[in-house]
BALUMLUM-284989 format. One record per residue: residue in three letters; residue number from 1; x, y, z of N, C-alpha, C, O in turn. Coordinates in Angstrom, 1 decimal. Example, Ala and Ser with C-alpha at 12.3 -4.5 7.8 and 13.67 -1.06 7.14 Angstrom:
! BALUMLUM-284989
ALA  1  13.2  -5.7  7.8  12.3  -4.5  7.8  13.2  -3.3  7.8  14.2  -3.3  8.5
SER  2  12.8  -2.2  7.1  13.7  -1.1  7.1  12.9  0.0  7.9  13.4  1.1  8.0
END
This chain:
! BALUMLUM-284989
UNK  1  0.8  -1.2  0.0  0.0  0.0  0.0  0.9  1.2  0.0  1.9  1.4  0.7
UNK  2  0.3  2.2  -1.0  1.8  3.4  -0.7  0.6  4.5  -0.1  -0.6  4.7  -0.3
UNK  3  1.9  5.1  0.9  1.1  6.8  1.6  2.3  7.2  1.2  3.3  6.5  1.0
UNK  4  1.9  8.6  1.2  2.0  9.9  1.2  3.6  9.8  3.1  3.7  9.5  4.2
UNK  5  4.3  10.5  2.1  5.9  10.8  3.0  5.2  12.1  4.0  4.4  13.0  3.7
UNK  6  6.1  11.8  5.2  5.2  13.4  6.2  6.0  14.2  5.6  7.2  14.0  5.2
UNK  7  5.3  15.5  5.3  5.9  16.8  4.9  6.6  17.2  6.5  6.6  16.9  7.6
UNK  8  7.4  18.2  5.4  8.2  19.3  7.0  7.2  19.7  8.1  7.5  19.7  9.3
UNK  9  6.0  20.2  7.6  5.4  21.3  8.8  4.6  19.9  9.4  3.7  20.3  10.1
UNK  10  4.7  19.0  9.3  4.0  17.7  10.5  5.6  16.7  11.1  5.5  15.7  11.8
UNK  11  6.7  17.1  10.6  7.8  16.4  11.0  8.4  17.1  12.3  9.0  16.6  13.2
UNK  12  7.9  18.5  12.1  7.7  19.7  13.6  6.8  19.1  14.8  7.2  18.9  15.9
UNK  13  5.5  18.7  14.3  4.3  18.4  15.1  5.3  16.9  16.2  5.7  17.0  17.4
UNK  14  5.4  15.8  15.5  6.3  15.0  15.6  7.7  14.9  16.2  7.9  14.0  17.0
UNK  15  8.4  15.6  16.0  9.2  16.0  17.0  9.1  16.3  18.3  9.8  15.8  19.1
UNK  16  8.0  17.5  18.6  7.8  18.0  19.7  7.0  16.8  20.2  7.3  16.4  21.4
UNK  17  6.0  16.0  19.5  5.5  14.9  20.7  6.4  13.9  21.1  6.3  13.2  22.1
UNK  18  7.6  13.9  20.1  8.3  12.3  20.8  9.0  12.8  21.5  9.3  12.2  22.5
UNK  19  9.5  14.3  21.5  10.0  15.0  23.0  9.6  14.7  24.1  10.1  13.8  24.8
UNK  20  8.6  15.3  24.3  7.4  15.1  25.3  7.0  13.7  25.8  6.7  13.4  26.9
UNK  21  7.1  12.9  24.9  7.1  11.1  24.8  8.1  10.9  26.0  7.9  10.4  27.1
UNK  22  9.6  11.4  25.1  10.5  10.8  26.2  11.1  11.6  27.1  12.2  11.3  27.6
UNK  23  10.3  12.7  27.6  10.2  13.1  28.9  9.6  12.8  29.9  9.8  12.9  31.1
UNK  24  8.6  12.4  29.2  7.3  11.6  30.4  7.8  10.0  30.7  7.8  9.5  31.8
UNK  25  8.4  9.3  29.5  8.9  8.3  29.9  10.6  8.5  31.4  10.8  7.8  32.4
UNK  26  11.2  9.4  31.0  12.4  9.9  31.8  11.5  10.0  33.1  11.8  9.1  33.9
UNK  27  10.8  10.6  33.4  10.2  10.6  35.0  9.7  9.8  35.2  9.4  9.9  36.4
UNK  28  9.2  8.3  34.6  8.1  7.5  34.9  9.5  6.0  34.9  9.2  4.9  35.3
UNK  29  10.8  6.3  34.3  11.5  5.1  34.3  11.1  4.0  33.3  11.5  2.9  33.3
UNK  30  10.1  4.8  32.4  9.9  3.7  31.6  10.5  3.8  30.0  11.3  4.6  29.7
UNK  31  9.9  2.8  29.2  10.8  3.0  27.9  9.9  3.1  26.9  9.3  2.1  26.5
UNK  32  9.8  4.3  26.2  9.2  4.9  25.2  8.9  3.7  23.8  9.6  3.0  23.2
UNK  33  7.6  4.0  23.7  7.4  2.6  22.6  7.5  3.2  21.0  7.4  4.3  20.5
UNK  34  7.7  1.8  20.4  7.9  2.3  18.9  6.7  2.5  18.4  5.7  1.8  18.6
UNK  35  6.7  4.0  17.6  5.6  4.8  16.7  6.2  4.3  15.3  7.3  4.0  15.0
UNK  36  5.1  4.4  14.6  4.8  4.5  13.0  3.8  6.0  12.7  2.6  6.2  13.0
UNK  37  4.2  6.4  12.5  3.7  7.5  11.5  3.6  7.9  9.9  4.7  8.3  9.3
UNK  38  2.4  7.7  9.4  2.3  8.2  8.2  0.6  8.9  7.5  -0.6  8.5  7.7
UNK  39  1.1  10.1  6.6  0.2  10.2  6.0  -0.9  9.7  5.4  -0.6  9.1  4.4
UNK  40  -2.3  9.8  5.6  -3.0  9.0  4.6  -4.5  9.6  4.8  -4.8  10.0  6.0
UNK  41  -5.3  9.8  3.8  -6.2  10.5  3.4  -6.2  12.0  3.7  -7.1  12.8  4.0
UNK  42  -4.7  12.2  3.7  -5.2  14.0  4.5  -4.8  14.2  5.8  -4.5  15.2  6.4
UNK  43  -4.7  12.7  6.4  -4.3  13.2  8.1  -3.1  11.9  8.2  -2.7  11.0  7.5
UNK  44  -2.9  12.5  9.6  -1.5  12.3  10.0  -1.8  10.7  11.1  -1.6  10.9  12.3
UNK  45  -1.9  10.1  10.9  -2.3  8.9  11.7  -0.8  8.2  12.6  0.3  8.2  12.0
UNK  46  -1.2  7.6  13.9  0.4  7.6  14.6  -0.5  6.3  15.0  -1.7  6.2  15.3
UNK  47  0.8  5.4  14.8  0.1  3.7  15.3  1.4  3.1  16.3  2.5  2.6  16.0
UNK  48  0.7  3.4  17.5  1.7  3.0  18.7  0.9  2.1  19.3  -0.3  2.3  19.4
UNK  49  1.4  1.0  20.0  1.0  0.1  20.9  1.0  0.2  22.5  1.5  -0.9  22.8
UNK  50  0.8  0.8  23.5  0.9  1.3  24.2  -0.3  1.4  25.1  -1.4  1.6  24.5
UNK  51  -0.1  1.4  26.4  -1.6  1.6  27.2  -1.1  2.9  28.1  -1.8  3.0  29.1
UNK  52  -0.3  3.6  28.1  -0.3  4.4  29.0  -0.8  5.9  28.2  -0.6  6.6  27.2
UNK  53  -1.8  5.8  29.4  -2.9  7.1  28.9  -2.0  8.6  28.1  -2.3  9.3  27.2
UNK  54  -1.0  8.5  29.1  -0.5  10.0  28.9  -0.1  10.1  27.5  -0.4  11.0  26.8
UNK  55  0.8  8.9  27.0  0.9  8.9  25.9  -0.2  9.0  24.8  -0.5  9.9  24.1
UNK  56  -0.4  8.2  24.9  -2.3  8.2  24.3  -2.5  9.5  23.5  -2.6  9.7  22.2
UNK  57  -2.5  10.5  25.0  -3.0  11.7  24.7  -2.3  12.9  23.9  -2.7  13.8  23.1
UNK  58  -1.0  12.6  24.4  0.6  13.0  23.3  -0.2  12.9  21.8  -0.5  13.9  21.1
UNK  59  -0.3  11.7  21.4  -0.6  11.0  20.1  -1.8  11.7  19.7  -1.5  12.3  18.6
UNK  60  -3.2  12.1  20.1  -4.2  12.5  19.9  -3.8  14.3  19.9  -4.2  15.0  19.1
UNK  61  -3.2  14.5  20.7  -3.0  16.0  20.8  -2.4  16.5  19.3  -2.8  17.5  18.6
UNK  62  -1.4  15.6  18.9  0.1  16.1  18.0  -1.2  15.5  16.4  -0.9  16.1  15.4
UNK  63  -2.3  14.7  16.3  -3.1  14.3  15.6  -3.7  15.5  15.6  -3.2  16.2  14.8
UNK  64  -4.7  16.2  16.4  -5.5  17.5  16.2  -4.5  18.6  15.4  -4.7  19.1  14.3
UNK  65  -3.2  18.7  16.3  -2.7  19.8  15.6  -2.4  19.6  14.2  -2.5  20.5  13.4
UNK  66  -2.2  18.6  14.0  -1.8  17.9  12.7  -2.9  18.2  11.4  -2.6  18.2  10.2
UNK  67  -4.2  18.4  12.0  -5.5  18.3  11.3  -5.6  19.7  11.0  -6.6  20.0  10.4
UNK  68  -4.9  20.7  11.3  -4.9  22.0  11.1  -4.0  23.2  10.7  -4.2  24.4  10.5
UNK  69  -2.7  22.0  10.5  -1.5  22.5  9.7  -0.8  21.9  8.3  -0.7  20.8  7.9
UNK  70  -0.5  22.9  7.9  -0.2  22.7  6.5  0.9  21.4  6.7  1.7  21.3  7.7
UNK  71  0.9  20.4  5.8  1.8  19.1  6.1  3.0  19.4  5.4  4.0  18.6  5.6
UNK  72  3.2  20.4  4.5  4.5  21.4  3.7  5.0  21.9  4.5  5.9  21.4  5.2
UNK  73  4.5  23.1  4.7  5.1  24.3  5.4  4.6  24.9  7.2  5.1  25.8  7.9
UNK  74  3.7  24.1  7.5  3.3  24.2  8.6  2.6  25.4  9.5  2.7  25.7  10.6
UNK  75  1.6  26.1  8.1  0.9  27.0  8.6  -0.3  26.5  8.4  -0.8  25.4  8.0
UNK  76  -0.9  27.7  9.0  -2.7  26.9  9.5  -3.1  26.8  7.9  -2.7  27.4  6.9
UNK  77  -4.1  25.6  8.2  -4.4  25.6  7.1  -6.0  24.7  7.9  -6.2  24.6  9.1
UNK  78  -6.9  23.9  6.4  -7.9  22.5  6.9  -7.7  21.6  5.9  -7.1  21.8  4.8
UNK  79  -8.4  20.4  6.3  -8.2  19.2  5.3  -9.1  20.0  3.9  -10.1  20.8  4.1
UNK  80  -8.7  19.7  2.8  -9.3  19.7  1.6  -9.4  18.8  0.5  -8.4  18.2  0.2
UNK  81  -10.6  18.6  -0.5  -10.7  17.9  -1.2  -10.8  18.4  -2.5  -11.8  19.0  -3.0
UNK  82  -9.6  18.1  -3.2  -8.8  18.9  -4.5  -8.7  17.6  -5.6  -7.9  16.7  -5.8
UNK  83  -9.9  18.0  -6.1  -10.3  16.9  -7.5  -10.0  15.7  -6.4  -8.8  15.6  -6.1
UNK  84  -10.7  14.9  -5.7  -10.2  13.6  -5.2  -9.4  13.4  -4.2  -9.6  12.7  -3.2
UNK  85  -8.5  14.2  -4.5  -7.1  14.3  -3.5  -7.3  15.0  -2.3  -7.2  16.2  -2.3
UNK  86  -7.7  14.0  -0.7  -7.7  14.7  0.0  -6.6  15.4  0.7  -5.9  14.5  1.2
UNK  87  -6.2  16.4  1.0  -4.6  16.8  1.4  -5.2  18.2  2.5  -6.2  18.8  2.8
UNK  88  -3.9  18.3  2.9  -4.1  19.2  4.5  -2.8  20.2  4.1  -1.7  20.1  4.6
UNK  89  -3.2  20.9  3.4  -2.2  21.9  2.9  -2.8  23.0  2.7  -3.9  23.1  2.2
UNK  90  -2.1  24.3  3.3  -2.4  25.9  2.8  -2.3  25.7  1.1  -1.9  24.8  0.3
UNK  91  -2.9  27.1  0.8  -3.2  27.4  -0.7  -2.0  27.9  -1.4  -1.9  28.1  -2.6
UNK  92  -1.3  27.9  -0.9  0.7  28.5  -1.4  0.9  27.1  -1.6  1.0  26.9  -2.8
UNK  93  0.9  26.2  -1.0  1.7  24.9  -0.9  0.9  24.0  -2.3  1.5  23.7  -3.3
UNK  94  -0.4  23.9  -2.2  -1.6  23.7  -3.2  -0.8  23.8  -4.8  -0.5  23.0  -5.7
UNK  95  -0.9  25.6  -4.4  -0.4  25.9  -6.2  1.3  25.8  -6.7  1.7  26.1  -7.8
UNK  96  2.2  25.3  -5.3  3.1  24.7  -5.9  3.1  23.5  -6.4  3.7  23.1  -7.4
UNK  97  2.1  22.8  -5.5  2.3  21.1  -5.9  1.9  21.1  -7.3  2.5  20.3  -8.1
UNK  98  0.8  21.9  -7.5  -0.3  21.6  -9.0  0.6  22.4  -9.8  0.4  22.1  -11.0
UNK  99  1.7  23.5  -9.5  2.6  24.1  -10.6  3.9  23.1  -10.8  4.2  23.2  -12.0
UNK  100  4.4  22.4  -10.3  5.6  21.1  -10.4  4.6  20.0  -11.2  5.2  19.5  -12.2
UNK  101  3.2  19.6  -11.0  2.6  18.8  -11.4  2.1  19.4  -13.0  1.8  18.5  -13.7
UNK  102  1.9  20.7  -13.7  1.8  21.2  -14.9  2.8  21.1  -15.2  3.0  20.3  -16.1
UNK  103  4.2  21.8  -14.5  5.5  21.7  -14.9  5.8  20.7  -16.0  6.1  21.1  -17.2
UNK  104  5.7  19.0  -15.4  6.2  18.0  -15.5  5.2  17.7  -16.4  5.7  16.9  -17.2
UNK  105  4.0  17.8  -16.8  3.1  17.6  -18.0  3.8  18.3  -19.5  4.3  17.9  -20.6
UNK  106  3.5  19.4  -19.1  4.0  20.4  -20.3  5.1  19.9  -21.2  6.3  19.9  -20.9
UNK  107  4.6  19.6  -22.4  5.9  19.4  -24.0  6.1  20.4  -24.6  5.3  21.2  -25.0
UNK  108  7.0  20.4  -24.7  7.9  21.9  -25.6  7.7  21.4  -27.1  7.9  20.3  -27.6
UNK  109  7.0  22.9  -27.5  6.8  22.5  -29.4  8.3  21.7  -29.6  9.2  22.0  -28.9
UNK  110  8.4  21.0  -30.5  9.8  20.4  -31.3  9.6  20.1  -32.7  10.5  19.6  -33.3
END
């Protein structure tokens, strides 16, 4: 199955939670569990195995914010549905992607 690589402005969101991850683990003596993160349909989904609540809530927190920032560049933005494509990107980020994607269509008379 292929997803979507995390852009820069959710590699931020992500960072700051596995911080937070392994600070809470540092006081509690425990050992921070392995995350998977990846894009798909537009949001940022984190698949950890784990029962401790606090974490939990790390993961749900760094998910909201996730749901509200551009997955490029990391300004506010909301999920949108662009011909099909649902994506969580500001409108700058938008008309780069769809200007690299004409880019790469366009034939030069010859």
């Amino acid at each position: 199955m292929s997803r979507d690589p995390i852009g820069k402005g959710w590699q931020v969101i992500l960072d700051e939670m596995n911080g937070r991850i392994r600070q809470h683990c540092a006081s509690t003596s425990s050992t921070a569990p392995k995350a998977t993160a990846v894009s798909k349909f537009g949001e940022l989904w984190i698949f950890c195995d784990t029962d401790d609540q606090v974490i939990r809530d790390l993961i749900t927190q760094a998910r909201k914010q996730a749901s509200r920032t551009c997955d490029d560049c990391g300004a506010p933005t909301t999920r949108q549905n662009r011909d099909g494509w649902i994506v969580t990107k500001c409108q700058a980020c938008i008309d780069a992607h769809l200007e690299k994607i004409w880019a790469s269509t366009r034939h030069s008379p010859t």
